[in-house]
N, C-alpha and C positions, 0 to 999 in steps of 0.2 A: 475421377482419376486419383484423388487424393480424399483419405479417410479425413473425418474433421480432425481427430486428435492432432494428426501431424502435420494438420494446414496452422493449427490455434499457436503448434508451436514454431513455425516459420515465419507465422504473422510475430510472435512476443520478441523474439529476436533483432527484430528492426527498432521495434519501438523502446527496447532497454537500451540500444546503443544511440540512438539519439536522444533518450532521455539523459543519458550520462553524458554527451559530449554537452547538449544544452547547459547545464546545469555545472560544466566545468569551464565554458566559455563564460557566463554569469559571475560565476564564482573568481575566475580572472577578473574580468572589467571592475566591478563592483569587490574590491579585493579588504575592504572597511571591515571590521568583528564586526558581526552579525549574534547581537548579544538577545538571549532568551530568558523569560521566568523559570521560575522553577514550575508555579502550575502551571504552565504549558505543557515543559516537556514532558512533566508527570502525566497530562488529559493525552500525549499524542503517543506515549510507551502502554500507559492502561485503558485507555480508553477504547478501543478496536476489543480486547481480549475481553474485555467487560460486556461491550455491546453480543460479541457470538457468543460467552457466557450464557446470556439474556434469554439471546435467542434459539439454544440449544435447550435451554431449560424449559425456554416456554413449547416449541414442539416435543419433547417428551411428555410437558405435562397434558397437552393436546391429547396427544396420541392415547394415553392410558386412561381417558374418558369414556 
């Protein structure tokens, strides 16, 4: 009845708005600065871009073997 694409995206849609309300009921109760390093934020902004870097690199290098 439904193709997967547009099942994947009716499923995402649930789970972003209760991830958002979660996380804004939290963010009320527990309302304290929520204080961070700097290498954190640094490992949790490059760290993702770095790892599919990695992994982009290493299957091209795969691939032209």
């Amino acid at each position: 009845m439904f193709d997967k694409k547009g099942l994947k995206i009716y499923l995402i849609w649930p789970i972003s708005f209760f991830l958002s309300f979660l996380f804004r009921y939290i963010g009320g109760k527990y309302s304290e600065p929520f204080l961070i390093h700097n290498w954190v934020l640094f490992s949790l902004v490059f760290g993702p871009a770095l790892i599919v870097t990695i992994m982009i690199g290493l299957s091209k290098l795969m691939k032209s073997n």
